[in-house]
C-alpha positions as CSV (number, residue, x, y, z in Angstrom):
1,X,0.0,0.0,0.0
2,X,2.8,2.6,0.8
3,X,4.6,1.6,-2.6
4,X,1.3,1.8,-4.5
5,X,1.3,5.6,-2.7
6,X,4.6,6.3,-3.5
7,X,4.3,5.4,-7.0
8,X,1.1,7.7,-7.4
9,X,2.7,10.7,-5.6
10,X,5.8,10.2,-8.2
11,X,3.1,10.4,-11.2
12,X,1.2,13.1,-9.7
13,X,5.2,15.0,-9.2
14,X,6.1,14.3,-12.5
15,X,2.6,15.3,-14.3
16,X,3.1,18.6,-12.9
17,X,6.4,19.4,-13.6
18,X,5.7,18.6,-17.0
19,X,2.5,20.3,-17.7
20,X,4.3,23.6,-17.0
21,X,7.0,23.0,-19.7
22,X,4.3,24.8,-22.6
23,X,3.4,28.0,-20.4
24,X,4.1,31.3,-21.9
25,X,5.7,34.4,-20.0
26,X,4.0,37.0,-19.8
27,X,7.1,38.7,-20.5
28,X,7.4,37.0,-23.9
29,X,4.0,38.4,-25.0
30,X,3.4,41.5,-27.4
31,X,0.3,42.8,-25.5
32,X,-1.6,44.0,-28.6
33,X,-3.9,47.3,-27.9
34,X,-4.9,48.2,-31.3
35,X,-4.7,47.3,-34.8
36,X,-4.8,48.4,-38.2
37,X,-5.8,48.0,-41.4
38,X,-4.6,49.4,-44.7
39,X,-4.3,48.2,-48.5
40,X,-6.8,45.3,-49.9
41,X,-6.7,42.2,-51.4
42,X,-3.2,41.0,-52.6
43,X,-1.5,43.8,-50.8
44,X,-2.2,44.1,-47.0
45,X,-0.5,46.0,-44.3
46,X,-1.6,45.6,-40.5
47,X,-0.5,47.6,-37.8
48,X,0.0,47.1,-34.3
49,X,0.3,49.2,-31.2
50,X,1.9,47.4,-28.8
51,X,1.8,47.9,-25.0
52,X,5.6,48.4,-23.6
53,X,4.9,47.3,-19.7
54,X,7.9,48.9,-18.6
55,X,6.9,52.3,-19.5
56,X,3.4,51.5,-17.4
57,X,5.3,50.4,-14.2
58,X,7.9,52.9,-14.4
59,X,5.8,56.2,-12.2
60,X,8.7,58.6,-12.2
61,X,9.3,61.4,-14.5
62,X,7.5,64.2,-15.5
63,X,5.9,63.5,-18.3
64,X,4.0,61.0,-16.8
65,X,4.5,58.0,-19.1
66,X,7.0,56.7,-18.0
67,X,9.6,59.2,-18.4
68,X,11.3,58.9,-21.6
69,X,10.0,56.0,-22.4
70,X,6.9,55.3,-25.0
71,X,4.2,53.5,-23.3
72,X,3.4,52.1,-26.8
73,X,5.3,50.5,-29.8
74,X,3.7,50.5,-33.5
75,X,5.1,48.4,-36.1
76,X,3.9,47.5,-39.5
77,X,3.7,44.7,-41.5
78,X,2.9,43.2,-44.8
79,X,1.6,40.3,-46.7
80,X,-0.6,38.5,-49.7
81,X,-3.1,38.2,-46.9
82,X,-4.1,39.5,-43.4
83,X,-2.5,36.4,-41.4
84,X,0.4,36.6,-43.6
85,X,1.6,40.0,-42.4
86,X,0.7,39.1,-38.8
87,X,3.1,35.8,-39.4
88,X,5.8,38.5,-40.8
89,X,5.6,40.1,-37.4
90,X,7.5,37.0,-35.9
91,X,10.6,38.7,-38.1
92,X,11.3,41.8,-36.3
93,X,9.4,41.6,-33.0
94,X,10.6,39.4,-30.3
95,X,7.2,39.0,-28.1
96,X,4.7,36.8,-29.9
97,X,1.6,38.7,-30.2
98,X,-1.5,38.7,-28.3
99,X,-4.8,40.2,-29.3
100,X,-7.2,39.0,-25.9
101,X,-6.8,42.8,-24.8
102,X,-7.1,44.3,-28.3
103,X,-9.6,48.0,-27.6
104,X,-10.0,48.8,-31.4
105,X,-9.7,48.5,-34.5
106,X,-8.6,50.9,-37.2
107,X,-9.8,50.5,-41.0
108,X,-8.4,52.9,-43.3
109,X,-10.8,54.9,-45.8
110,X,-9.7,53.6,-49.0
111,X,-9.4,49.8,-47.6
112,X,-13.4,50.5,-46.4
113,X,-14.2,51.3,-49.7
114,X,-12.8,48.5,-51.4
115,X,-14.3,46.3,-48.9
116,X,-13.7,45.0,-45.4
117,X,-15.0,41.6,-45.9
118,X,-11.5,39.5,-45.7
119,X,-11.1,41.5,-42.3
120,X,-14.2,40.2,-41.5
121,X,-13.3,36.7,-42.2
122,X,-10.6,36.5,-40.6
123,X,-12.0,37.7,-37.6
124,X,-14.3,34.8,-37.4
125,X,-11.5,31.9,-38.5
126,X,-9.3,32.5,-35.7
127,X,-9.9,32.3,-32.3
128,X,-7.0,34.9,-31.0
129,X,-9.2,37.8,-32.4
130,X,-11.8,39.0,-30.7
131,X,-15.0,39.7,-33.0
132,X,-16.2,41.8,-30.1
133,X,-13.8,44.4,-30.5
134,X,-14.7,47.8,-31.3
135,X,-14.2,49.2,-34.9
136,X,-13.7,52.5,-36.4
137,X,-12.5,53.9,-39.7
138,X,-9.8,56.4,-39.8
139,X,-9.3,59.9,-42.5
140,X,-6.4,58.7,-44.1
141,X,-4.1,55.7,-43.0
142,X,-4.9,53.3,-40.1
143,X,-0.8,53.1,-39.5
144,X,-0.8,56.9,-39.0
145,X,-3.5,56.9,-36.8
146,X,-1.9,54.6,-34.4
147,X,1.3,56.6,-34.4
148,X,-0.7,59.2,-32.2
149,X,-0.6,59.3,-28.7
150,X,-4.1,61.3,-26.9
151,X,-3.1,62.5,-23.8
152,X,-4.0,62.1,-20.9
153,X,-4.3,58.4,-21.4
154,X,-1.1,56.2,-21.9
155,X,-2.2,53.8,-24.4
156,X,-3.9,55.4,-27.1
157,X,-5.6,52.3,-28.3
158,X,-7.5,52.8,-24.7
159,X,-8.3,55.8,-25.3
160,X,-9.9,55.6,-28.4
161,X,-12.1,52.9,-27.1
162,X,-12.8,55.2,-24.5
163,X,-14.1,57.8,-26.6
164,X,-16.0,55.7,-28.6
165,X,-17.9,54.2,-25.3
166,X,-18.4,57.4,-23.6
167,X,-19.8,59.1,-26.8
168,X,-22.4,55.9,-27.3
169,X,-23.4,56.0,-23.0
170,X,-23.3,60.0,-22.9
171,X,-23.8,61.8,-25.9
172,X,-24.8,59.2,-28.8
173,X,-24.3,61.5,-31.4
174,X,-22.1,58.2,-33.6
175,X,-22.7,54.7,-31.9
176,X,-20.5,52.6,-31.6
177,X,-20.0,49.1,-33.0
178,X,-18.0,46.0,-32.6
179,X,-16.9,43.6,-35.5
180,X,-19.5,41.2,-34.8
181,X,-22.2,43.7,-35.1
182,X,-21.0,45.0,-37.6
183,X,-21.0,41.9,-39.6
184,X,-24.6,41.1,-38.5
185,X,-25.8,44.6,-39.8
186,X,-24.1,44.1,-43.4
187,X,-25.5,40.4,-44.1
188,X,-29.2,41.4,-43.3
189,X,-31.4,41.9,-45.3
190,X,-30.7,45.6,-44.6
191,X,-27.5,45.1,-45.8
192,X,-26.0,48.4,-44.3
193,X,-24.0,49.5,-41.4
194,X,-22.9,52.7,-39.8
195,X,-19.4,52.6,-38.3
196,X,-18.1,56.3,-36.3
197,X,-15.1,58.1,-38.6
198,X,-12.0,59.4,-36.9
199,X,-9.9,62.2,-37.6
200,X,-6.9,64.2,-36.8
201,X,-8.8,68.1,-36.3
202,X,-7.0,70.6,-36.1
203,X,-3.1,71.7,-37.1
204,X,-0.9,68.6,-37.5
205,X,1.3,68.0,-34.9
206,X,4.7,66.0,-34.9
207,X,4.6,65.5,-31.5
208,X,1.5,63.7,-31.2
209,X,3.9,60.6,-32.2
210,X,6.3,61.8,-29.2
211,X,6.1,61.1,-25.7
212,X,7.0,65.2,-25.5
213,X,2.9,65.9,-26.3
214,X,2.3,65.0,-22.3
215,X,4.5,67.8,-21.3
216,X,2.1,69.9,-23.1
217,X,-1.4,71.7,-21.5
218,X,-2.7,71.6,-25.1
219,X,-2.1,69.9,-28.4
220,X,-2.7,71.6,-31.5
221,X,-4.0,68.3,-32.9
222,X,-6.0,66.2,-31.8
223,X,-8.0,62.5,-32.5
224,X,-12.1,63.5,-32.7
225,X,-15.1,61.3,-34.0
226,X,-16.3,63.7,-37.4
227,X,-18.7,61.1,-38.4
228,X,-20.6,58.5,-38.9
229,X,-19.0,56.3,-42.1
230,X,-22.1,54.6,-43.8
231,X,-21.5,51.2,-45.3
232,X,-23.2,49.2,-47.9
233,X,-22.6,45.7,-47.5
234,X,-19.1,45.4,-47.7
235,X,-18.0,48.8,-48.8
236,X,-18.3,52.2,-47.4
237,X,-20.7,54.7,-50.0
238,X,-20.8,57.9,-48.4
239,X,-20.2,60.1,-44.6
240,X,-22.9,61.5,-43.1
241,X,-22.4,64.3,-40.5
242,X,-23.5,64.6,-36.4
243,X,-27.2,65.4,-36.4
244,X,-28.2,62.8,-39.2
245,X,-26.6,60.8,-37.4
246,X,-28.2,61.6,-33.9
247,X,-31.5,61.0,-36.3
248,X,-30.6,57.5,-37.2
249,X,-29.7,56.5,-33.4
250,X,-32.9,58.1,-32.3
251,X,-35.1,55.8,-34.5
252,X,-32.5,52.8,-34.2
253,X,-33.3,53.1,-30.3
254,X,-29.7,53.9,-29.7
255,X,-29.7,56.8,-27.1
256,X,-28.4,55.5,-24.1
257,X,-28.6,58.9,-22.9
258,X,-27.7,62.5,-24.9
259,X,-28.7,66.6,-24.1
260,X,-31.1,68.3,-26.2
261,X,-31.1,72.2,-26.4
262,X,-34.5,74.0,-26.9
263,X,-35.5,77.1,-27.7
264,X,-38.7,78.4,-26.6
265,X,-41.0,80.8,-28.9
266,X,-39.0,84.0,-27.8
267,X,-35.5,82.4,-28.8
268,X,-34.6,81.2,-25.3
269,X,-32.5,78.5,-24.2
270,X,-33.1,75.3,-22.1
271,X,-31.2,72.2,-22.1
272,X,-32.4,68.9,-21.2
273,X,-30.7,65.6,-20.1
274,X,-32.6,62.8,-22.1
275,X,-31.1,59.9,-18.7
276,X,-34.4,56.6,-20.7
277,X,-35.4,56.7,-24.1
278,X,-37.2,53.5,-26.0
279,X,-38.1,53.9,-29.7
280,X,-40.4,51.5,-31.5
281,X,-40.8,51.5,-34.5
282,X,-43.0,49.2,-36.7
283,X,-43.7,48.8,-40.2
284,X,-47.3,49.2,-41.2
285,X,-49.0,47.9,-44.4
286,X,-51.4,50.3,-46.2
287,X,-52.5,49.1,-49.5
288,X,-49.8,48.6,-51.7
289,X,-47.3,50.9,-49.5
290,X,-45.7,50.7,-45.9
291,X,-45.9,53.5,-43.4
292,X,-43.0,53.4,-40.8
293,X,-44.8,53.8,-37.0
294,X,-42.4,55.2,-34.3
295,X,-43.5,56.0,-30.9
296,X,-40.8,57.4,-28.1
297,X,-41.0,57.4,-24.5
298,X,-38.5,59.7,-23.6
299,X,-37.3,60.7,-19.2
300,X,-35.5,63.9,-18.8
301,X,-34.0,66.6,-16.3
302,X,-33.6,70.3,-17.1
303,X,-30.1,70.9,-16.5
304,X,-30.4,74.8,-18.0
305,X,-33.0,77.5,-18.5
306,X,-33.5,81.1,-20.0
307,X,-36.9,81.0,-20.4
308,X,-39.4,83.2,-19.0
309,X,-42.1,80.6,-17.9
310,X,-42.3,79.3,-14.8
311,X,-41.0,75.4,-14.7
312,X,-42.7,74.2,-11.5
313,X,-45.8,74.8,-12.7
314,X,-48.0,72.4,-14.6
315,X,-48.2,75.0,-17.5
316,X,-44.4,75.9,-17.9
317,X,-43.3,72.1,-17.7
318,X,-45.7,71.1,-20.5
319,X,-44.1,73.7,-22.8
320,X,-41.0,72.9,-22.1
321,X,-41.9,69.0,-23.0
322,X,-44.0,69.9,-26.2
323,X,-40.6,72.1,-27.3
324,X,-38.3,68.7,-26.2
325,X,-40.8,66.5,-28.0
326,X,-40.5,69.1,-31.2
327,X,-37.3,68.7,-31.5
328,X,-36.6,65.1,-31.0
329,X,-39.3,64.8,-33.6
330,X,-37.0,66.9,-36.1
331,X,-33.5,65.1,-35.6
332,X,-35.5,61.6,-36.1
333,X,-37.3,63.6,-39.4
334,X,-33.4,64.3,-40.3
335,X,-32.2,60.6,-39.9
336,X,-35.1,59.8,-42.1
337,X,-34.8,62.0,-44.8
338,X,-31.2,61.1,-44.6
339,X,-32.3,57.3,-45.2
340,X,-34.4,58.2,-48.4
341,X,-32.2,60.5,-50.2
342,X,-29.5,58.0,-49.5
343,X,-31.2,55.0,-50.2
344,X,-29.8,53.2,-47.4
345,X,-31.7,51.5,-45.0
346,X,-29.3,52.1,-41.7
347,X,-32.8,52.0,-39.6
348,X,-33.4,48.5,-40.2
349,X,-36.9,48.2,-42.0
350,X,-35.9,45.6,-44.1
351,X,-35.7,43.2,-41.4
352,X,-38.5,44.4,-39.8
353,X,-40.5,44.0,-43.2
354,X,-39.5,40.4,-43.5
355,X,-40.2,39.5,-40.0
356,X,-43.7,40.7,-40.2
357,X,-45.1,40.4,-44.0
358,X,-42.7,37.5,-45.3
359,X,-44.8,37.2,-48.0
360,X,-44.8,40.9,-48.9
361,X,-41.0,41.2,-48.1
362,X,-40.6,38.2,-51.2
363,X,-42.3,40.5,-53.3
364,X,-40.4,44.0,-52.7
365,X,-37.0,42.2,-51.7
366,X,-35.1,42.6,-55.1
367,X,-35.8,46.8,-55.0
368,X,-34.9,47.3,-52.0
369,X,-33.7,49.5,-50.6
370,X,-35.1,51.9,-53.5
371,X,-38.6,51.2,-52.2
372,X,-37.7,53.6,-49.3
373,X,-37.9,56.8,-51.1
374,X,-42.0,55.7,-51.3
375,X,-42.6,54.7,-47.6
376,X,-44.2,57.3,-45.1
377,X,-43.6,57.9,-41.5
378,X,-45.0,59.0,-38.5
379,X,-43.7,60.1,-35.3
380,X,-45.2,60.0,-32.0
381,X,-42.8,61.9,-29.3
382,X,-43.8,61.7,-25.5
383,X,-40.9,63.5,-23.4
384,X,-41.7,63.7,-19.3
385,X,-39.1,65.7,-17.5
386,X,-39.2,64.5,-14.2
387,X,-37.0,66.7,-12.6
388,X,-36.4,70.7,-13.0
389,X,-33.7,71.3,-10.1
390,X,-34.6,74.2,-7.0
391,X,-35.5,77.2,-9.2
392,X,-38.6,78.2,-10.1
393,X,-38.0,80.9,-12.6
394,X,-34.5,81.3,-14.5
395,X,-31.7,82.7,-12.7
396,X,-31.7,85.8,-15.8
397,X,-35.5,86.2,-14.5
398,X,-34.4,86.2,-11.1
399,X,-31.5,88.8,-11.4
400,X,-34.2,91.2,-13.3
401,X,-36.8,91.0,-10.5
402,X,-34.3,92.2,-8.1
């Protein structure tokens, strides 16, 4: 019995020495934090920011980034294919590469107009990239892009999926989208996708690519969302700008939460905080036509007023909902009209079509989405503000009384 013990202590000893022989260092890994895409078929280069750990852990210096020391590396690479030029990596960076923390992805404007879909693919054939990673497409080159550091944040690639979260929960203004959603949007039958646009605004600065930009109180460039890049299947067919594209998210049932600014009928000022919104909208079959349904139920505060009318009061709030309800009622009109001049059908009715009148949707399929530019719509906005602060008139009212 002790020998039979002994023997299966040895194999438990000698299983676990061995099963750490294949572990990986975390040292020996090239922590990815972005990527990039640039070129097309035939002729790809990929980019990759790499986090340097040492910079992280190293607190002292001014700068705050680790003293001299970049808190990133970007390399480039290229191949016949995608994987190819990730496989080239292996020649000039030691770590191997590791995309489990990648934030984002770059795409650069004339690779999205070609077409995405072998970045697509080979999202979804390899189980080291994430599909639920963020995507954006870039003004000019992804490599360039990821060049640029955007203080105060270390790791740029961080940062921009920062942005891109806090726009979506605070402002909404361009949601944002992951791989896999975007890929689900593009194969529908709405066949179309709307992914945010990056940019560098204003003057061009080479220090954005230096570790010198976090000495600086201000850049004079900077990385901004300008828009909202509208894809058809595969391929990118136009840009639309911020309150189109507010318009689309509104009747998409995006807004997580955004601020509205009013103007009552003497030209005065109030903005609201829109914290609940849910948008349905349904298809409706008239005759021969459709006629789009969408009814809000919107929650606000006021966070700001000039107006004149009294804001406690049953009377004043009501005006100020009708003028919130107004002008939510306008951006969705905008997203609309948007939809029909560009044929594009970024709302979604095509799916909501099929879902509801198959047998209709077999018959209008193969026009879509020109069939569009014929539907109706109507708008139902309900806004409650169930909050107006501890002032009863506006402070410019108040300062006039006195």
């Amino acid at each position: 019995m002790r020998c039979f013990r002994f023997i299966l202590l040895l194999s438990i000893l000698v299983l676990l020495g061995t099963g750490c022989g294949n572990r990986t260092e975390l040292n020996e890994l090239g922590i990815t934090a972005a990527t990039g895409f640039d070129g097309g078929t035939g002729d790809w280069t990929v980019t990759f920011q790499i986090i340097n750990p040492s910079a992280l852990s190293n607190s002292s210096g001014a700068s705050g980034a680790g003293g001299s020391q970049s808190p990133v590396h970007t390399f480039s690479t290229h191949g016949k294919t995608i994987r190819e030029a990730v496989s080239v990596s292996n020649l000039e960076n030691p770590r191997r590469l590791y995309f489990a923390h990648n934030n984002v992805v770059l795409i650069g404007k004339k690779t999205a107009e070609q077409g995405i879909e072998e970045i697509l693919d080979t999202y979804y054939r390899n189980p080291d990239a994430r599909e639920t990673v963020r995507v954006v497409i870039v003004d000019g080159k992804a490599r360039d892009f990821l060049k640029k550091l955007n203080p105060p944040e270390k790791i740029p690639g961080q940062a921009l999926s920062e942005i891109l979260q806090k726009n979506t929960q605070f402002a909404s203004f361009y949601p944002s989208v992951t791989m896999h959603e975007l890929a689900l949007k593009i194969t529908s039958d709405s066949a179309a996708a709307g992914v945010p646009t990056l940019a560098i605004k204003g003057e061009a600065d080479v220090k954005m690519n230096s570790t010198d930009i976090f000495n600086q109180t201000s850049t004079k460039g900077k990385l901004k969302i300008s828009g909202l890049s509208v894809f058809r299947k595969s391929k990118i067919i136009g840009e639309i700008h911020q309150q189109e594209s507010l318009g689309i998210a509104w009747l998409t049932d995006q807004i997580k939460s955004t601020t509205l600014s009013t103007l009552d009928s003497q030209s005065r000022q109030s903005a609201i905080f829109i914290r609940k919104a849910k948008v349905k909208v349904t298809p409706v079959r008239n005759n021969n036509n459709f006629t789009l349904m969408v009814n809000a139920k919107v929650n606000g505060e006021l966070l700001e007023t000039l107006s004149k009318e009294d804001v406690t009061s049953l009377h004043g709030l009501e005006k100020l909902q009708i003028q919130a309800e107004e002008l939510i009622e306008s951006q969705m009109r905008e997203g609309w009209n948007t939809v029909q001049r560009m044929k594009i059908d970024l709302i979604g009715v095509a799916d909501k079509i099929h879902r509801k009148y198959p047998k209709e949707w077999a018959k209008i399929k193969n026009s879509w989405p020109g069939e569009l530019a014929d539907m109706n719509i109507e708008i139902n906005v309900d806004v409650n503000i169930k909050r107006v602060g501890l002032l009863q008139n506006s402070f410019v009212d108040l300062l006039k009384s006195e």
